[in-house]
N, C-alpha and C positions, 0 to 999 in steps of 0.2 A: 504494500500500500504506500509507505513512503517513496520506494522509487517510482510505483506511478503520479504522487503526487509532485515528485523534483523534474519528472517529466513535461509537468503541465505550468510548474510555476516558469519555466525556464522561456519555453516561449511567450507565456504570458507579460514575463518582465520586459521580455525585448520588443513584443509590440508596442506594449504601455509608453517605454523609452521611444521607440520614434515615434508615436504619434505626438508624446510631447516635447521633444525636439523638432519635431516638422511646425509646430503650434506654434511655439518660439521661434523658429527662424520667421512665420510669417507677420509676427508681431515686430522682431528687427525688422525686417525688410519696412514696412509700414513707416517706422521708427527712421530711420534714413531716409523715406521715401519725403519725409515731413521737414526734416532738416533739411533739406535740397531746396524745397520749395520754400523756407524760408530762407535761404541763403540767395534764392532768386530773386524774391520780392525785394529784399533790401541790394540788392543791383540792380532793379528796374528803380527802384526809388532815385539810388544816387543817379543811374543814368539821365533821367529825368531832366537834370539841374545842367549837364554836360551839352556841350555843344556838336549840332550834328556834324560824321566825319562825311568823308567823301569815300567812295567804292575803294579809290585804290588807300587809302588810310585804313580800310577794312582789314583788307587783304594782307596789309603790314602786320597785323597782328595773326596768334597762331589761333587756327579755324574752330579748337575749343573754345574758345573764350570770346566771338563774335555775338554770341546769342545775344539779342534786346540789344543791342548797339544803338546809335539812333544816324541816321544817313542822309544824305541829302542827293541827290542822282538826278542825272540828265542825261535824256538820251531818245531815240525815236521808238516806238513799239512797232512788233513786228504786224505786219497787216495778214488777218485773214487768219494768223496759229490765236486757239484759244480754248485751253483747261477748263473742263466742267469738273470740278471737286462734287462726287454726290454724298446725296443723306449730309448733310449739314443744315443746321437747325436755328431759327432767328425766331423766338418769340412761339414756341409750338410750331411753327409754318417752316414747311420741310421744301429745301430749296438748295442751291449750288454755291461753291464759291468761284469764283473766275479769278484763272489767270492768265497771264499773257507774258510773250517775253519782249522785253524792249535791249537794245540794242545801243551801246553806247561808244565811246569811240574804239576801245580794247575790247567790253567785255559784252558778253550774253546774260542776261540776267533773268530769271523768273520772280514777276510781279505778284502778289496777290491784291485782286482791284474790290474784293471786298464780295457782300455775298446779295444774290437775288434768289428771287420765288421762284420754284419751279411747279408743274402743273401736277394733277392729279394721275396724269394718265402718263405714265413709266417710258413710252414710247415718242412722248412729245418732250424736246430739250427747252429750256425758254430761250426768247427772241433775245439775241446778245449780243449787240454788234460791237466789233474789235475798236477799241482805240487808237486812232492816227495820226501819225503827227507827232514830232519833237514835242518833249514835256518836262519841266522841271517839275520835284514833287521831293518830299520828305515824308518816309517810313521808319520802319526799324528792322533789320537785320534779326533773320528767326532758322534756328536750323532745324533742319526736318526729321523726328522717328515717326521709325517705319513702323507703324501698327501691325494687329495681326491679321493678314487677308486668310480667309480658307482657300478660296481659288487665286491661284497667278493671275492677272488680267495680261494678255495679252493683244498686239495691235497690228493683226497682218495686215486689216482693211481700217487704214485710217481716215475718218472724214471730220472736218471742222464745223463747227464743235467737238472737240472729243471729250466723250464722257468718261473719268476717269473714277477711281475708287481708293487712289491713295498715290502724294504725289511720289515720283519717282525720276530723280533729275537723271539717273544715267542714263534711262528711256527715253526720256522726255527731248535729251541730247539726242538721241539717235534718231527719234523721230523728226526732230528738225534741223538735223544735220547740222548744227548747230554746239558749241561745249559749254553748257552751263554752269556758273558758277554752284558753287556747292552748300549754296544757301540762300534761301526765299526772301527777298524785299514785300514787309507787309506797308501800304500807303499808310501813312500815318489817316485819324480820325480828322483833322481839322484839313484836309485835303480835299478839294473839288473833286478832282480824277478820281474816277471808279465808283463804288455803289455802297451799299450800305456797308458800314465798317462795325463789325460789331463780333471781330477775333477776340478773347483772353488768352494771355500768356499762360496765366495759371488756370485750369480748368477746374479742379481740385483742392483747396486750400489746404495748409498744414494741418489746420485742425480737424479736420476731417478725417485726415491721414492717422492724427493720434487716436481719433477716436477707435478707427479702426484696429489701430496697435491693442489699444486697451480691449477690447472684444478680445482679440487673438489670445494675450499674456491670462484673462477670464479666463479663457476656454481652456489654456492648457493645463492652468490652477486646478478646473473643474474637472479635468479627465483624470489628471492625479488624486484627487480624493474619489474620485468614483470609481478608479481599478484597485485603492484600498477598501474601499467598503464592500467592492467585488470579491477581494481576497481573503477580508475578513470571513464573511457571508461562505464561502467555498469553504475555507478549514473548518470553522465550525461545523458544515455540514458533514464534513468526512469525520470530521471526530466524535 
């Protein structure tokens, strides 16, 4: 009887242990995930106050450390190429974001002009005509993660508008033959050009993020006393 019992606590112990190790890492993860974002907020703040650079002042610095920058660009938009970002959301009302690329004396760049309505019917893109024409304008500098797609999207048959699912500058490069720089100019909000601007950097707030830790570091507390009350509950019955 005992050695069937050293049999069973054995596995027992070692599930208990990773499910409350897995519990905890997701509580750290959460836990960093919270510091990050406040470590971002207080560099958009400072940024705020800083004067906008110019592309190539960007580019001076190393491609970490560009995010929320604030920029100031000139340069002509390409006529006729123009990104449908889908499922993006402005007030419940589910619609695209557009971008385009402008063109300036060295570089390629992809714009974000901010977001419009799209229709009910999956099949219909909205009416979006390209911006033309040289344009001075001030954004901010945002580099791109890559979300999770289930499906690859791919682009054998490209027609403009392209409806896209997540942006993807080395594609994006190949489709327009074209070499994009390796991060997005959003128009700043006090800006004429482009459409409604209603991006957040932070989507997520830290606190939300703790909140979440604290659930996790809960839940691991709780599974630990529940596989003791389990163990207790099991010897007693065998004994």
């Amino acid at each position: 009887m005992n050695k069937l019992l050293s049999n069973i606590r054995l596995p027992w112990l070692i599930f208990t242990l990773l499910v409350f190790t897995a519990l905890v890492k997701l509580g750290l993860w959460q836990t960093d995930r919270a510091i990050e974002k406040e470590q971002r907020l207080l560099k958009i703040e400072k940024l705020t106050h800083q004067q906008a650079l110019s592309i190539d002042e960007v580019l001076s610095l190393s491609i970490e450390n560009v995010n929320d920058f604030p920029v100031q660009i000139t340069g002509e938009f390409e006529p006729n190429i123009l990104f449908l970002l889908d499922n993006q959301t402005n007030n419940g009302r589910l619609g695209y974001r557009v971008y385009q690329v402008l063109n300036t004396e060295r570089h390629a760049i992809l714009v974000n002009l901010g977001w419009v309505q799209g229709s009910i019917n999956r099949n219909e893109l909205p009416d979006v005509s390209t911006i033309v024409g040289q344009r001075t304008f001030k954004g901010h500098v945002r580099l791109i993660e890559k979300g999770i797609v289930l499906t690859e999207q791919t682009y054998n048959a490209v027609t403009w508008p392209l409806r896209v699912q997540q942006i993807d500058l080395e594609k994006f490069s190949d489709i327009t033959d074209k070499q994009l720089l390796p991060f997005v100019v959003y128009v700043a909000e006090t800006e004429e050009v482009g459409y409604t601007k209603n991006w957040q950097p932070i989507v997520m707030p830290p606190e939300k993020h703790r909140a979440y830790a604290f659930q996790w570091f809960s839940l691991s507390i709780a599974w630990v006393l529940l596989m003791l009350w389990a163990s207790i509950k099991f010897n007693k019955q065998n004994n």
